[in-house]
N, C-alpha and C positions, 0 to 999 in steps of 0.2 A: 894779731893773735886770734880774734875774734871770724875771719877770714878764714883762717888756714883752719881752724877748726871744724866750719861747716865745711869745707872742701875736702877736709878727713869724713867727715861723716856722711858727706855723698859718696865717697868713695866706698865706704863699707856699706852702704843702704844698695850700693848696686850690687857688691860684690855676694852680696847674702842673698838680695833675692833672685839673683840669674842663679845662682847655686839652689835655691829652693826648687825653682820652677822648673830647671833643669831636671833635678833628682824628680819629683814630681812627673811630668812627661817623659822621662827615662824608665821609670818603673810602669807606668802605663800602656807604653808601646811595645816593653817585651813579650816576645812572643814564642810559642804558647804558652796559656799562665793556666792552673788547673782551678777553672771556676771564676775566676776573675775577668774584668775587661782589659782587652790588649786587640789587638791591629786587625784580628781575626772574626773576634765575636764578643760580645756582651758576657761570655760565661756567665753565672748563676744570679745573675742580675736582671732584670725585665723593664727596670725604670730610671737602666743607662745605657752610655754606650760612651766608644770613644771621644766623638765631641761633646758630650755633657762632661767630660773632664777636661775638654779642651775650655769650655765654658768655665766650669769651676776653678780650674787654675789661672786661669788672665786674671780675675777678678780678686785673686789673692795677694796679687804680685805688691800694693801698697799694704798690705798686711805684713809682711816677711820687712819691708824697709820698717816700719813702725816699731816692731820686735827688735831687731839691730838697734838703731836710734834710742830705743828705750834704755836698752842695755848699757850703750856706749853712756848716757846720762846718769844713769843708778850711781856710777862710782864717784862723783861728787859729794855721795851723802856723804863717808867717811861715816860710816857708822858699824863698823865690821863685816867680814863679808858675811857671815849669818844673818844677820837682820838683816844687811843690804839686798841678800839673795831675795830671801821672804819678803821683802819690800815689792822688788823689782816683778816676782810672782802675782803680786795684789795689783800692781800695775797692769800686766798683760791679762786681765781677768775683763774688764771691760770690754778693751780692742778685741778681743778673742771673741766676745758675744757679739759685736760689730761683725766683725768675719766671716761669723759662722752664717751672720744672718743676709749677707751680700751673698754669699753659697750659695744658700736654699731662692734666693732669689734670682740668682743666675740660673740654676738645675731646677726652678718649677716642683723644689720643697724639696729635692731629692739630697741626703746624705751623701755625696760624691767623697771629701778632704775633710771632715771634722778629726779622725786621727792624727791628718798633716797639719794643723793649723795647733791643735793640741804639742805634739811632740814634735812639731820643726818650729813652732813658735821659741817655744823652750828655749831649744839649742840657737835660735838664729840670738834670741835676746843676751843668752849666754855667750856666744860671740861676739856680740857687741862691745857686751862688760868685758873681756879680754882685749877686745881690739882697739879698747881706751886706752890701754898700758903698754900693747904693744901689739903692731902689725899682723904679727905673724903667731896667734892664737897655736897652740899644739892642742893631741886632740886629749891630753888627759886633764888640763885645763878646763876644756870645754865640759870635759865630762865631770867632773868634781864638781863646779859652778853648777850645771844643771841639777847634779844632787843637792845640794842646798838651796837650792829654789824651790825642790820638792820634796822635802824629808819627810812632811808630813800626809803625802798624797793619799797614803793605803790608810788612813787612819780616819780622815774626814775627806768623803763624797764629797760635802759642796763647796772643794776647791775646785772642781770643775767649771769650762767656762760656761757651759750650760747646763741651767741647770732646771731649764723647762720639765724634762723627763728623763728617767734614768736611759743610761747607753746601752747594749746588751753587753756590753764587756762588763758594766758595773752588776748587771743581773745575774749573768754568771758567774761574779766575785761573790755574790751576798750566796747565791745556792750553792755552787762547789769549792768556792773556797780560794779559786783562781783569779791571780789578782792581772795578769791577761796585760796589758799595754801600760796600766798604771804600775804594776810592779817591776815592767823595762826602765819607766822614767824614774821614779823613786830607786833603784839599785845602781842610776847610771849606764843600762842600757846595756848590759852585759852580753847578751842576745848578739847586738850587732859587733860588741869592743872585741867580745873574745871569738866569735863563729863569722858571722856576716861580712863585715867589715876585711878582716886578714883574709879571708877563702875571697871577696869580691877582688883585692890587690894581688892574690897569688894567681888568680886565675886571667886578669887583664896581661900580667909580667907575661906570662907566657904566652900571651898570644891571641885568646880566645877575643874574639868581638865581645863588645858590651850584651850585647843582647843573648846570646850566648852564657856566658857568666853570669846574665842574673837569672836564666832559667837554673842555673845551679844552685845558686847563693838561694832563690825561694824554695827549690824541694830543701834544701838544708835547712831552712828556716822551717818550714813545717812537720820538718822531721823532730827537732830536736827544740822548739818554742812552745810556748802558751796560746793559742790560739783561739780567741775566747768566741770570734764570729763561726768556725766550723763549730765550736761547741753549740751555741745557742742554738743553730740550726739541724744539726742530727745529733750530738747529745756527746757524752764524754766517751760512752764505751766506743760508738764508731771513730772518735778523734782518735783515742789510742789505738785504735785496729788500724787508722790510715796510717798513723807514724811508727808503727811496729814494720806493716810491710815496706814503706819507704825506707826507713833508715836499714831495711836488709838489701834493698834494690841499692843505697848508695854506696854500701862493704863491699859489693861487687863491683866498685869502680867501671862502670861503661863506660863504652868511648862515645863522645859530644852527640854524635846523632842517634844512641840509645835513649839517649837521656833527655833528646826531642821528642822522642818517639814514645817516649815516658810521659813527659806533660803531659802531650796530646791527647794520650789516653786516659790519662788524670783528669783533662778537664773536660772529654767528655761524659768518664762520671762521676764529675762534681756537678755537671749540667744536670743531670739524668736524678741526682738525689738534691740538687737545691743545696750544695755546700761552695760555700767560698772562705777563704782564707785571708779576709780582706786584713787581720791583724798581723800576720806573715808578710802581707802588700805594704803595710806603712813600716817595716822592718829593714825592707828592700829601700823601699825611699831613704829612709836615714842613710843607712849605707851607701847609698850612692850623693846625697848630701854633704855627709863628715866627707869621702871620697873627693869628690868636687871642691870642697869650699876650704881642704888641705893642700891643695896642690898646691 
């Protein structure tokens, strides 16, 4: 018994973190991203580039197994799944400052994945705790479990796993009110369950490349999410003027190579004003995470 158990749980420590790092260097390499790094250029970044996330992400990959393995272990306690969640949270709060801290040690201090280690830690732990009970986790499962590991996030700051200095997501929770990637995790992610996620599977059905489909799935997401990194950087009222004219450019339905041709010019002036959308970029990741680690 004792056998067959660790050989279930390699089984899920691999299948989580090829899914992690997969989603991770998926969202990376599409291309063009407005502001962001991808295959092209650095967008509104100056202290990265693509291989410092090639960097950052290798170095994560025993991270994502730890999260899973955690997971899969929490349901031992029997001690409801409310405490169990909250339990299983105060466990990833360590590993998570471990993480964060091989990161900055990989990238030369640079912030590359602190949102991915954040919010894929979560869900891979979350799937774990599911995939003790049964193989084949669904994704409202995964998504219930993650809300109870974080009910309490919008309410107290230092469940964070760093908590050296605040994040600018948390800066621009405390000044406008926006609660920006911790109010995706805490709600269950609704951002990706109900927009991201169903637009990234209608748009593969039909045909479109990956790469393709996530330049979609991210003007959606910045159209219509919290994006607490373009706030902190040019301020609320330009956030609302970029997703005002975006979400009228996507009513207009172009056809796929408008909609390149859209980026592009997004992200040259995302380059030109110093905005990036890196909270939109770890939106895509999930989405193509749950995408992958459901099939």
């Amino acid at each position: 018994m004792m056998e067959n158990t660790i050989l279930i749980k390699q089984k899920l420590a691999d299948k989580v973190s090829s899914a992690a790092i997969w989603a991770i260097m998926s969202e990376a390499a599409i291309t063009p991203k407005p502001g962001l790094v991808d295959r092209a250029n650095s967008g509104a970044n100056k202290d990265m580039d693509f291989f410092t996330f090639i960097d950052s992400a290798s170095i994560l990959i025993p991270w994502f197994r730890e999260c899973a393995m955690a997971g899969f272990d929490s349901g031992s306690e029997k001690t409801g799944v409310s405490h169990e969640a909250k339990l299983l949270f105060e466990t990833l709060r360590p590993l998570g400052m471990k993480a964060e801290a091989l990161m900055l040690k990989a990238t030369g201090g640079v912030n590359t994945h602190r949102g991915y280690i954040f919010c894929l830690g979560i869900l891979s732990a979350a799937y774990g705790r599911l995939f003790a009970e049964t193989e084949k986790p669904d994704l409202t499962g995964i998504i219930e479990f993650s809300k109870a590991m974080t009910v309490s996030l919008t309410q107290d700051f230092s469940l964070s796993y760093d908590r050296r200095e605040p994040s600018h997501g948390e800066a621009v929770c405390k000044r406008d009110g926006i609660q920006g990637i911790r109010g995706e995790v805490s709600r269950g992610f609704p951002s990706v369950t109900e927009l991201g996620l169903p637009l990234l599977r209608s748009l593969l059905l039909k045909g479109h490349t990956l790469n393709d489909a996530g330049i979609v799935v991210l003007l959606n997401l910045i159209a219509y999410c919290e994006d607490t990194n373009i706030i902190h950087r040019g301020g609320i009222e330009v956030f609302r003027s970029i997703q005002e004219e975006l979400r009228l450019f996507l009513a207009a339905e172009a056809d796929m190579e408008t909609i390149r041709e859209k980026a592009a010019a997004m992200d040259k002036e995302f380059i030109a004003k110093n905005l990036s959308p890196g909270g939109s970029a770890d939106l895509l990741g999930i989405c193509f995470f749950l995408h992958r680690i459901l099939e």
